[in-house]
Predicted model as a PDB file, atoms N, CA, C, CB and O in Angstrom, pLDDT in the B-factor column:
MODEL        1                                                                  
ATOM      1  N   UNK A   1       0.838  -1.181   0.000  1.00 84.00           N  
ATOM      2  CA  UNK A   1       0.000   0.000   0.000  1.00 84.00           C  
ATOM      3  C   UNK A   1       0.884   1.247   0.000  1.00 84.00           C  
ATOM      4  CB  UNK A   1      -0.954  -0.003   1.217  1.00 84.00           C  
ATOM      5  O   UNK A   1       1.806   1.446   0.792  1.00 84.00           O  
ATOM      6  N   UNK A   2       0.476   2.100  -1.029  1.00 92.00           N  
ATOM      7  CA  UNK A   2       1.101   3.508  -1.361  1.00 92.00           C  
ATOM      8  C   UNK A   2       1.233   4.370   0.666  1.00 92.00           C  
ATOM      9  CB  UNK A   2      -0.447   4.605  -2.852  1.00 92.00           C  
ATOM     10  O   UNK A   2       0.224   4.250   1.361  1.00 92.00           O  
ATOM     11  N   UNK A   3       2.048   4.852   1.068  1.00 94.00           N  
ATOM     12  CA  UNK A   3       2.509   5.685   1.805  1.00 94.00           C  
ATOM     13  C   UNK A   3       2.852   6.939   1.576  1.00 94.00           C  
ATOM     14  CB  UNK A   3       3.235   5.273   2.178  1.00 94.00           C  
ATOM     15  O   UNK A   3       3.962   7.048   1.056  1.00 94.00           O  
ATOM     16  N   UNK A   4       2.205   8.065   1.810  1.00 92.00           N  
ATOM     17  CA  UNK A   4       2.942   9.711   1.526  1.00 92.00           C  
ATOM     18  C   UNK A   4       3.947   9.837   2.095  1.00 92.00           C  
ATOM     19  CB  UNK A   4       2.252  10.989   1.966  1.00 92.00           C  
ATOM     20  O   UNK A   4       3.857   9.596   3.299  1.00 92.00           O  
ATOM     21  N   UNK A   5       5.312  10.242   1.589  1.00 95.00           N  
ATOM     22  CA  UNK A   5       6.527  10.071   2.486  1.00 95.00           C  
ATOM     23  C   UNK A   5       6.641  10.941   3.063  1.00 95.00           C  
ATOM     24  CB  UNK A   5       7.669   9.853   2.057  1.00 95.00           C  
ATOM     25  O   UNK A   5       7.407  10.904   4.026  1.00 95.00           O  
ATOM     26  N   UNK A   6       5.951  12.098   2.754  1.00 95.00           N  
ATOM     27  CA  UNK A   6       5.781  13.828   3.900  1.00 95.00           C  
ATOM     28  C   UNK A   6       4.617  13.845   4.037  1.00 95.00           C  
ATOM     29  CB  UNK A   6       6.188  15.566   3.306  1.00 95.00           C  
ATOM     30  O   UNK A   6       3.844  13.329   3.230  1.00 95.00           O  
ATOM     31  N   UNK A   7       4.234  14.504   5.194  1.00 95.00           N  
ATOM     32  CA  UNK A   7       3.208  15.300   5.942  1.00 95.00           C  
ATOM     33  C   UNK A   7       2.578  16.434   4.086  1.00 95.00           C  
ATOM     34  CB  UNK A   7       4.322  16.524   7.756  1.00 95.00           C  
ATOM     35  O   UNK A   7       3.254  17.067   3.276  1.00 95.00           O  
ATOM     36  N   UNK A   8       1.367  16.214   4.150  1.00 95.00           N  
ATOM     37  CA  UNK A   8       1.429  17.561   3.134  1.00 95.00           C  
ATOM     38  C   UNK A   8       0.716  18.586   4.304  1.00 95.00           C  
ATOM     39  CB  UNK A   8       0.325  17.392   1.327  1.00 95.00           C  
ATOM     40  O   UNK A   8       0.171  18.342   5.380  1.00 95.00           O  
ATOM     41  N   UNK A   9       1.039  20.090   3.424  1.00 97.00           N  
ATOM     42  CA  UNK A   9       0.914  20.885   4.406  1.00 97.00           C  
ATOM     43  C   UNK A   9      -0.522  21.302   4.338  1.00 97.00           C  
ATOM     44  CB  UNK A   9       1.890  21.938   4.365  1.00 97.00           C  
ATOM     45  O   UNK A   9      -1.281  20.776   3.524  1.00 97.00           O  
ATOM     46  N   UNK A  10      -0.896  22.184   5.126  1.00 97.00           N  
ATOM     47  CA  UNK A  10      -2.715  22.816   5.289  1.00 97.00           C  
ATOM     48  C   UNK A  10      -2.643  23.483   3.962  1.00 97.00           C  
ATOM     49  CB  UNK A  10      -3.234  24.215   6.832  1.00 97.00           C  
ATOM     50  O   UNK A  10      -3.672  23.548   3.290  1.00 97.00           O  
ATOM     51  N   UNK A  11      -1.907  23.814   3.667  1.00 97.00           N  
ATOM     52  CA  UNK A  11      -2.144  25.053   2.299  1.00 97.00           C  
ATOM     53  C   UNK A  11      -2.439  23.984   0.787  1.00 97.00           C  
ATOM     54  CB  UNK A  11      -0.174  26.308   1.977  1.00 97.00           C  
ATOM     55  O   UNK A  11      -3.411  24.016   0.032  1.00 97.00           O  
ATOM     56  N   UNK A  12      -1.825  23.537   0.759  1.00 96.00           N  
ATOM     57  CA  UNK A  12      -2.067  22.078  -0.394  1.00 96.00           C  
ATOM     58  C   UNK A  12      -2.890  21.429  -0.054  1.00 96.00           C  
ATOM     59  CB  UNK A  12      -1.035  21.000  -0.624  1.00 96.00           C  
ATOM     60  O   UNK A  12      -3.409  20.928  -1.051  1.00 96.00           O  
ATOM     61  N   UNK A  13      -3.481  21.028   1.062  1.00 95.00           N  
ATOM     62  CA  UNK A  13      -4.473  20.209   1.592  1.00 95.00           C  
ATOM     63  C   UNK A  13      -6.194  21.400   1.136  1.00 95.00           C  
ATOM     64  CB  UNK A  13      -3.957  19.894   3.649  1.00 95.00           C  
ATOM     65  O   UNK A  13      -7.224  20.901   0.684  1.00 95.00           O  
ATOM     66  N   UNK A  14      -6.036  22.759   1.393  1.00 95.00           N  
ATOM     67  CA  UNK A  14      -6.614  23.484   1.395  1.00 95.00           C  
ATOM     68  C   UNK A  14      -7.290  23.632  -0.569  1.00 95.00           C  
ATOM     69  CB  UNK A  14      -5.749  24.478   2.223  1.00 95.00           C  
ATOM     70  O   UNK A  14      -8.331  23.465  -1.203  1.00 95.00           O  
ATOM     71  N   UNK A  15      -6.075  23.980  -0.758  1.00 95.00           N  
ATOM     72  CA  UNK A  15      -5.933  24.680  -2.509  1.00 95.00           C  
ATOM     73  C   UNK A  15      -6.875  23.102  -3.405  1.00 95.00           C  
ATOM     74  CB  UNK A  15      -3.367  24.894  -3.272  1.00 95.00           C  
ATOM     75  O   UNK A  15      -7.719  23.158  -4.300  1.00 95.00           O  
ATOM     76  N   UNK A  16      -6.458  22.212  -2.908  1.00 94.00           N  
ATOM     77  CA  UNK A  16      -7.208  20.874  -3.218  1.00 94.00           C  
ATOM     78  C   UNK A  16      -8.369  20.588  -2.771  1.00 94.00           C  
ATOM     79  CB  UNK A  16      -6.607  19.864  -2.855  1.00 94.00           C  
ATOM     80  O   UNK A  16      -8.901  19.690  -3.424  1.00 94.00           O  
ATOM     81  N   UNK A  17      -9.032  21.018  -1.853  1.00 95.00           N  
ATOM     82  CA  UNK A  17     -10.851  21.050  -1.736  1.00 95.00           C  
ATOM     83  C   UNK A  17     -11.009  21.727  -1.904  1.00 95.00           C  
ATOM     84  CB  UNK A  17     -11.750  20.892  -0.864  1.00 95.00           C  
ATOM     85  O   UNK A  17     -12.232  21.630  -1.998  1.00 95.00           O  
ATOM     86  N   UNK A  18     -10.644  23.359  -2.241  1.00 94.00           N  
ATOM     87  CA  UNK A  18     -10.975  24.332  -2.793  1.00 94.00           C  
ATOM     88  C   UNK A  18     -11.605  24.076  -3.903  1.00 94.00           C  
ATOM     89  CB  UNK A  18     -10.110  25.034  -2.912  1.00 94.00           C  
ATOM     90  O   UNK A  18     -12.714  24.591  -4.047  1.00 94.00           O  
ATOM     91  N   UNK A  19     -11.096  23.278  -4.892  1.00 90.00           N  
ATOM     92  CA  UNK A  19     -11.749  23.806  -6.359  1.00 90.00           C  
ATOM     93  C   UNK A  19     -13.588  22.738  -5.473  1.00 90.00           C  
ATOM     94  CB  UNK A  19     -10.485  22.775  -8.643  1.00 90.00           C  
ATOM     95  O   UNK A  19     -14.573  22.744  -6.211  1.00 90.00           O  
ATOM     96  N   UNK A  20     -13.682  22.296  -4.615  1.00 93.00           N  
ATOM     97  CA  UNK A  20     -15.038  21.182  -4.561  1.00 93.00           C  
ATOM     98  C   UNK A  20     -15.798  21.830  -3.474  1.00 93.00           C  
ATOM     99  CB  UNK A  20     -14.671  19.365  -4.112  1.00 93.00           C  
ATOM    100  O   UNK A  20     -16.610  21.374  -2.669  1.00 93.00           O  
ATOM    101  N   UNK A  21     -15.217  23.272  -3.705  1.00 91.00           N  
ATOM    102  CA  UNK A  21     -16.464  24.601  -3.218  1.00 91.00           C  
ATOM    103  C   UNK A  21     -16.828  25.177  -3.854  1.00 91.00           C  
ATOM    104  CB  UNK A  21     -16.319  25.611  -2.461  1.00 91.00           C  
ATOM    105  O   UNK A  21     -17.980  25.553  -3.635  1.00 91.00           O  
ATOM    106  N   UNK A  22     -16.044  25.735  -5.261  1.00 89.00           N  
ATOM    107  CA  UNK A  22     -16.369  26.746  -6.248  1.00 89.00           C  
ATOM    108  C   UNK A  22     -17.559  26.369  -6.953  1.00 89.00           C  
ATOM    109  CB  UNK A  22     -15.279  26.974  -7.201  1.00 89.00           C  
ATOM    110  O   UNK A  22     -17.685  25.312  -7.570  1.00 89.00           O  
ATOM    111  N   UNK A  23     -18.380  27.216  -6.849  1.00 87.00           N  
ATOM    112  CA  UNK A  23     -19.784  27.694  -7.279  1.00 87.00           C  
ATOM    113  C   UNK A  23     -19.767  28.063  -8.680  1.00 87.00           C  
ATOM    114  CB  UNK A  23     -20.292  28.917  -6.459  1.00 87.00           C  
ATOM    115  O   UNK A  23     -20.588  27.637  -9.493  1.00 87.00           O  
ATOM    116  N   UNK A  24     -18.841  28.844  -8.946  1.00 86.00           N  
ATOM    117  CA  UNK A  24     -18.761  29.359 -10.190  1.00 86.00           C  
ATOM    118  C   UNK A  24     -19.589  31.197 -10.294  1.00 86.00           C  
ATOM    119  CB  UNK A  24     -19.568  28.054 -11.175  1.00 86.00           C  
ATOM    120  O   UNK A  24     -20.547  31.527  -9.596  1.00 86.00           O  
ATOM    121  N   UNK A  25     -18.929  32.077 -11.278  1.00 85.00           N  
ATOM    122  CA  UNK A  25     -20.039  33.157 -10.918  1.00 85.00           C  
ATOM    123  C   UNK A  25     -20.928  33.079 -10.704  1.00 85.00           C  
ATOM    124  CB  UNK A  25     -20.340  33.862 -11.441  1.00 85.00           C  
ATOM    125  O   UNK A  25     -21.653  32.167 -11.102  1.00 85.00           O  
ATOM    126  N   UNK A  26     -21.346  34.216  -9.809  1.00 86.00           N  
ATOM    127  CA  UNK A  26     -22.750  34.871  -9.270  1.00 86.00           C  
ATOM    128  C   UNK A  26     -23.232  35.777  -9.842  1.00 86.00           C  
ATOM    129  CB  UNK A  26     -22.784  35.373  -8.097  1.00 86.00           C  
ATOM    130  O   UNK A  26     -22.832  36.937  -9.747  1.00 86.00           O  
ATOM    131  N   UNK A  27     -24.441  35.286 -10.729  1.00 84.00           N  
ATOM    132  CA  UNK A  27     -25.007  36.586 -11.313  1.00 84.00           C  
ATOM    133  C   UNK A  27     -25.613  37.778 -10.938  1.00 84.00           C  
ATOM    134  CB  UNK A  27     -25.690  36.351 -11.913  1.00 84.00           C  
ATOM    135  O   UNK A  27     -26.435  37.670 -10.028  1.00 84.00           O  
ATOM    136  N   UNK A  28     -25.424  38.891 -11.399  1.00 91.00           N  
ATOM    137  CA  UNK A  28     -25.476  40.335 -10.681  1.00 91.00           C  
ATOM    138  C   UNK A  28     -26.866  40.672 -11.712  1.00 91.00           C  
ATOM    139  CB  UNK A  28     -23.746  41.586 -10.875  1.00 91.00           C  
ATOM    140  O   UNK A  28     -27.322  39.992 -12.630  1.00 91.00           O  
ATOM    141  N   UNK A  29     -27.223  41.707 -11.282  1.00 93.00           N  
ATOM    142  CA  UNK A  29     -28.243  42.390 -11.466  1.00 93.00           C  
ATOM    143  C   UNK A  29     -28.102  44.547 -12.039  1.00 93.00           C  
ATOM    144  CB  UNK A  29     -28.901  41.967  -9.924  1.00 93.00           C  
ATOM    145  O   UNK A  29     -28.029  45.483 -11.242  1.00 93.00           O  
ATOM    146  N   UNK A  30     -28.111  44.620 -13.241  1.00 92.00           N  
ATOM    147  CA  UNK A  30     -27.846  45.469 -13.918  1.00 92.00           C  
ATOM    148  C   UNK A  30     -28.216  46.496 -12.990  1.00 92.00           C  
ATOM    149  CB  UNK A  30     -28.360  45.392 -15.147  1.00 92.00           C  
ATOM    150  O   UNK A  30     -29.192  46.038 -12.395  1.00 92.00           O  
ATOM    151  N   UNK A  31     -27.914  47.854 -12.463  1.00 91.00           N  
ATOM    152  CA  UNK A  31     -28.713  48.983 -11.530  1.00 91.00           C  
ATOM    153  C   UNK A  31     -29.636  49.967 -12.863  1.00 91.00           C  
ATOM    154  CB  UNK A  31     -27.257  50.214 -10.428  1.00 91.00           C  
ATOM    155  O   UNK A  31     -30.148  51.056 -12.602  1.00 91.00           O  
ATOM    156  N   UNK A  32     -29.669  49.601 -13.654  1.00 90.00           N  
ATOM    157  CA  UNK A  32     -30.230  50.231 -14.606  1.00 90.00           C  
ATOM    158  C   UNK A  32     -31.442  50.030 -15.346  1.00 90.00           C  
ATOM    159  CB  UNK A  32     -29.509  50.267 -15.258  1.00 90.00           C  
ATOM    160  O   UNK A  32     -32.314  50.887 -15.489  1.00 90.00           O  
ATOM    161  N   UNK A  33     -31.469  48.721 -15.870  1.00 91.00           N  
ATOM    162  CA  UNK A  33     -32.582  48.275 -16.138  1.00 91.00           C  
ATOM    163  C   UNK A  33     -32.866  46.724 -15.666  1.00 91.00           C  
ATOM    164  CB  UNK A  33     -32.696  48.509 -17.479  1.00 91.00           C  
ATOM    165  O   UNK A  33     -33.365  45.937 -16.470  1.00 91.00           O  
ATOM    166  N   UNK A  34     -32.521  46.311 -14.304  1.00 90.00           N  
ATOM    167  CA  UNK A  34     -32.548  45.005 -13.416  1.00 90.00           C  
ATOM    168  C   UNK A  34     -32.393  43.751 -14.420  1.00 90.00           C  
ATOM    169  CB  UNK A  34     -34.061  44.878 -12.507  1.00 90.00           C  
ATOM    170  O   UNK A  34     -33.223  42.846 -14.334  1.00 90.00           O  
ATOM    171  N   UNK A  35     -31.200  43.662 -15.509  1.00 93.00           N  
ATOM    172  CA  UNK A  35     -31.911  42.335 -16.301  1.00 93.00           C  
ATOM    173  C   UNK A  35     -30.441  42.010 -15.493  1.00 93.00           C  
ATOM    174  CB  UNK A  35     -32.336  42.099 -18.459  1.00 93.00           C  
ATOM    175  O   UNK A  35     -29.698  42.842 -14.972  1.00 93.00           O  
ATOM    176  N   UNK A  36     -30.224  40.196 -15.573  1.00 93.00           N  
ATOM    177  CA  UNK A  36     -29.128  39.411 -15.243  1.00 93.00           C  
ATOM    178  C   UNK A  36     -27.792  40.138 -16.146  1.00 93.00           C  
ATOM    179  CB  UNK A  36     -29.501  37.738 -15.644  1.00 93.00           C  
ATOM    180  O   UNK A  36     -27.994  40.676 -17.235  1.00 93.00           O  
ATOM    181  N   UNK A  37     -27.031  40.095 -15.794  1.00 91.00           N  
ATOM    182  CA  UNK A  37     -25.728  40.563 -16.322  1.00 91.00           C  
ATOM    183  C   UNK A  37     -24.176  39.825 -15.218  1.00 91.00           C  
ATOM    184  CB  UNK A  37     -25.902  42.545 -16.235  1.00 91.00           C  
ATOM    185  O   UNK A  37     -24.026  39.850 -13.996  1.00 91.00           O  
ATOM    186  N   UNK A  38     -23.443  39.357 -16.106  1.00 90.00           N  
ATOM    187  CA  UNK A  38     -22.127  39.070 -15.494  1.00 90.00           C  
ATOM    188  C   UNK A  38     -21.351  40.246 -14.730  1.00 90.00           C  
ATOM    189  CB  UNK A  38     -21.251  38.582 -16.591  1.00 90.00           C  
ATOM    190  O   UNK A  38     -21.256  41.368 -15.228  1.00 90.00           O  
ATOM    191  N   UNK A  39     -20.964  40.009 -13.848  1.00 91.00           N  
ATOM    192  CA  UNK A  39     -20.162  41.064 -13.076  1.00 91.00           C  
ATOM    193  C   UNK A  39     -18.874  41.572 -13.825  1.00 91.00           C  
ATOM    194  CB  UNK A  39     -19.713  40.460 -11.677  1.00 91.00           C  
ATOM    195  O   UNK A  39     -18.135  40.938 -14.578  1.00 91.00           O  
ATOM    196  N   UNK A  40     -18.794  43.051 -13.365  1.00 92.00           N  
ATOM    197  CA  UNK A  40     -17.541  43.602 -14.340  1.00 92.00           C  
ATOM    198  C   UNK A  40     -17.436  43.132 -15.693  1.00 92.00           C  
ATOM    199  CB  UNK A  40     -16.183  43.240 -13.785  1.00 92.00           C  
ATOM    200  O   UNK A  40     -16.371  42.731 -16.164  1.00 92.00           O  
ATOM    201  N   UNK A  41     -18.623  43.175 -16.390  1.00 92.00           N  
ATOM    202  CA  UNK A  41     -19.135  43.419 -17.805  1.00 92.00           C  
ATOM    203  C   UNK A  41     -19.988  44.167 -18.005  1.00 92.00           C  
ATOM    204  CB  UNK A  41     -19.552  42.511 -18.399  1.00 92.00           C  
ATOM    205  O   UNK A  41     -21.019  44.185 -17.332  1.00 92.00           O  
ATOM    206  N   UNK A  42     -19.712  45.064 -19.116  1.00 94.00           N  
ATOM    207  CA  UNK A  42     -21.038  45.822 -19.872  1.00 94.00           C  
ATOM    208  C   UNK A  42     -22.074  45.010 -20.066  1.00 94.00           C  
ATOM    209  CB  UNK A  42     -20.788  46.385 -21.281  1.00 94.00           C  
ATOM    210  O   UNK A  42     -21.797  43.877 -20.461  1.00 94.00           O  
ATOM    211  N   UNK A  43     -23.688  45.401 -19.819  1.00 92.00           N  
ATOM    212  CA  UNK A  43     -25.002  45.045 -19.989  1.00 92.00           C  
ATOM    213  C   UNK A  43     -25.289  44.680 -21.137  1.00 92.00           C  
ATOM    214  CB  UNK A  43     -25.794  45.889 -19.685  1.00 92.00           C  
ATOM    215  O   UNK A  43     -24.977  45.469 -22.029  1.00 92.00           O  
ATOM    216  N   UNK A  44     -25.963  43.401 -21.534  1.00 90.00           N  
ATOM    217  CA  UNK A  44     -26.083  42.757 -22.750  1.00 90.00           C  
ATOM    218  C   UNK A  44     -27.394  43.769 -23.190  1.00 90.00           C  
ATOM    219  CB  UNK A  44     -26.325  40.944 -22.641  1.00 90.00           C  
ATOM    220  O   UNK A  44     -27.407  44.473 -24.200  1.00 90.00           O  
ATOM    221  N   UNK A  45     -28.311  43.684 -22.346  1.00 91.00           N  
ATOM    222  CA  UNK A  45     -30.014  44.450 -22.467  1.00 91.00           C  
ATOM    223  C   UNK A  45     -29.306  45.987 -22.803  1.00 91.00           C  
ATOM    224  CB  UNK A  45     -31.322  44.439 -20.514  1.00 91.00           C  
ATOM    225  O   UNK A  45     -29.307  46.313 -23.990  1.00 91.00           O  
ATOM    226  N   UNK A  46     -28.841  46.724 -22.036  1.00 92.00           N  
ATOM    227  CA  UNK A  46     -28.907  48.205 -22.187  1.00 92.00           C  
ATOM    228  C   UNK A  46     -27.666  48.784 -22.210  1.00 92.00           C  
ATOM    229  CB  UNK A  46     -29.648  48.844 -21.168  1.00 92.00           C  
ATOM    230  O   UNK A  46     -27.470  49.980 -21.994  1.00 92.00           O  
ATOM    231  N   UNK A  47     -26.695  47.850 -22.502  1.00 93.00           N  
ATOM    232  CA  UNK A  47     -25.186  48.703 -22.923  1.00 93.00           C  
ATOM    233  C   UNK A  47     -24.622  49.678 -21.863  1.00 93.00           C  
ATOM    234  CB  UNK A  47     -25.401  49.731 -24.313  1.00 93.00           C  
ATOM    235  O   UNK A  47     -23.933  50.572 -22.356  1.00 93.00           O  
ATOM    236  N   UNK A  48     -24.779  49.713 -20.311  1.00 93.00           N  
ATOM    237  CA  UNK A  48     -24.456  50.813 -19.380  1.00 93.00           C  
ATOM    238  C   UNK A  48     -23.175  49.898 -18.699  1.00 93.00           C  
ATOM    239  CB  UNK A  48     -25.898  51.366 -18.227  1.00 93.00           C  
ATOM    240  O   UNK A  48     -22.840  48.790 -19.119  1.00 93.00           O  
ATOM    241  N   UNK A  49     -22.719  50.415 -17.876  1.00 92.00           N  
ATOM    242  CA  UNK A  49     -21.729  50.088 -16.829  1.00 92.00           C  
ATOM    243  C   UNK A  49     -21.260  51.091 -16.404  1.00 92.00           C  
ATOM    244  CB  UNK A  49     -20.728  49.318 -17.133  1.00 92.00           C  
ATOM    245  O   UNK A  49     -20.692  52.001 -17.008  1.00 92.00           O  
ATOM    246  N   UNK A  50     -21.585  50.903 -14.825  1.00 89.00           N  
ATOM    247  CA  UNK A  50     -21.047  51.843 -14.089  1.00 89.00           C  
ATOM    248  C   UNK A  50     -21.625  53.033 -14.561  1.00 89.00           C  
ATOM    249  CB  UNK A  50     -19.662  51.834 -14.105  1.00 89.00           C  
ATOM    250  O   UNK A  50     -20.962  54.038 -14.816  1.00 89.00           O  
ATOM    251  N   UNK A  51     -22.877  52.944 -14.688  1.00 86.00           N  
ATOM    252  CA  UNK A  51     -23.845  53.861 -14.416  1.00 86.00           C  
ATOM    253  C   UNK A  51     -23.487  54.828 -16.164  1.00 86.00           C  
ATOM    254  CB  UNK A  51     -23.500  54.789 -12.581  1.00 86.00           C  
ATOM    255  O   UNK A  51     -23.745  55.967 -16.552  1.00 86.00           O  
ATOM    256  N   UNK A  52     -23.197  54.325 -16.428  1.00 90.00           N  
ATOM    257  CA  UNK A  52     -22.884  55.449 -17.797  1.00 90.00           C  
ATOM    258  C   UNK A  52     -23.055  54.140 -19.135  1.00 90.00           C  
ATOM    259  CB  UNK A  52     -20.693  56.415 -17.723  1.00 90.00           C  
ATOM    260  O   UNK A  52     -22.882  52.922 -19.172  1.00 90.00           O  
ATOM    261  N   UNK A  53     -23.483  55.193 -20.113  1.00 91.00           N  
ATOM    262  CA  UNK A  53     -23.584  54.588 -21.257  1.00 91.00           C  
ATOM    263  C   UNK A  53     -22.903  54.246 -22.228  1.00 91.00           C  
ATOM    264  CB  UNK A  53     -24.124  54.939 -21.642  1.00 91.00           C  
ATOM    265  O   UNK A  53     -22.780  55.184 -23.016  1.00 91.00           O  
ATOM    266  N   UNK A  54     -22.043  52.690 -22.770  1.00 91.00           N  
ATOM    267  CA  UNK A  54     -21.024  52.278 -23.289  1.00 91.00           C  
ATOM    268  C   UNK A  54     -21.398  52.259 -24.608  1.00 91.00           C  
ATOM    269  CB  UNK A  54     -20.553  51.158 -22.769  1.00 91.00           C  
ATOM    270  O   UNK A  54     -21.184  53.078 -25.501  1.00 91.00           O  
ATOM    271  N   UNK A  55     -22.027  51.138 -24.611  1.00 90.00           N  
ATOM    272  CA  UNK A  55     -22.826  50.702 -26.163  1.00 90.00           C  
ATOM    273  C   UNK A  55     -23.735  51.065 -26.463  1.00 90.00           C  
ATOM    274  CB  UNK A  55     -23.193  49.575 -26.482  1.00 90.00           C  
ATOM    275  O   UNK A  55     -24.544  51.272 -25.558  1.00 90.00           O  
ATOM    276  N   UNK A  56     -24.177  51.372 -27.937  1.00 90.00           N  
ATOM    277  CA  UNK A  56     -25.680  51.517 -28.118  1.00 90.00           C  
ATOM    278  C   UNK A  56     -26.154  50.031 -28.775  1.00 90.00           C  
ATOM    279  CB  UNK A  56     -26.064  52.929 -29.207  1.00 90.00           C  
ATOM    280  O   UNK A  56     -25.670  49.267 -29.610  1.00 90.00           O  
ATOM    281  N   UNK A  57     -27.491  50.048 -27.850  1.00 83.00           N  
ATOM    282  CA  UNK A  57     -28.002  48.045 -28.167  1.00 83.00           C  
ATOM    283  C   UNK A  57     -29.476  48.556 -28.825  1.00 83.00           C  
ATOM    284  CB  UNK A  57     -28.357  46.555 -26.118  1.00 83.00           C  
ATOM    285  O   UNK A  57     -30.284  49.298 -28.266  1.00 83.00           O  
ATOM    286  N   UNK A  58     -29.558  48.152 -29.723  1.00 77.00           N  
ATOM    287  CA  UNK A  58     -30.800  48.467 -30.498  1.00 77.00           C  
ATOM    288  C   UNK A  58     -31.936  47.472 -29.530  1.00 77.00           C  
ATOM    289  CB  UNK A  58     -30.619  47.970 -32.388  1.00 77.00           C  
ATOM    290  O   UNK A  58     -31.750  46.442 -28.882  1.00 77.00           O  
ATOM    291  N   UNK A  59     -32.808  48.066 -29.705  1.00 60.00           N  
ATOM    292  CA  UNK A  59     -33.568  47.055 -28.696  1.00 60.00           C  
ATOM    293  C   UNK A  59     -34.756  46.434 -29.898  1.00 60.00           C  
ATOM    294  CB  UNK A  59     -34.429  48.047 -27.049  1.00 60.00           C  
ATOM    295  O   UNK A  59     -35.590  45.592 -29.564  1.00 60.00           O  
TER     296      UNK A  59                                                      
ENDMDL                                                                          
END                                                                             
């Protein structure tokens, strides 16, 4: 039977169940016209970010 020949440490032990928490993004909510939008991206619906107007989106 396989034996680890070192102790591994908390930080490697850590970084390795880490990824078997990640959720993955959380979708945000535009302040402009409330549709779903990815965080720290311009608005697919109304082209704003950060309160100002980037794109023009034909609607």
């Amino acid at each position: 039977m396989a034996v680890p020949k070192r102790k591994s440490s908390r930080m490697q032990r850590r970084q390795r169940k880490a990824a078997n928490r990640y959720e993955g993004v959380q979708a945000t909510f535009c302040p402009n016209c409330s549709a779903p939008a990815a965080p720290h991206r311009v608005c697919a619906s109304c082209g704003c970010y950060g309160g100002k107007q980037i794109i023009n989106v034909e609607a």
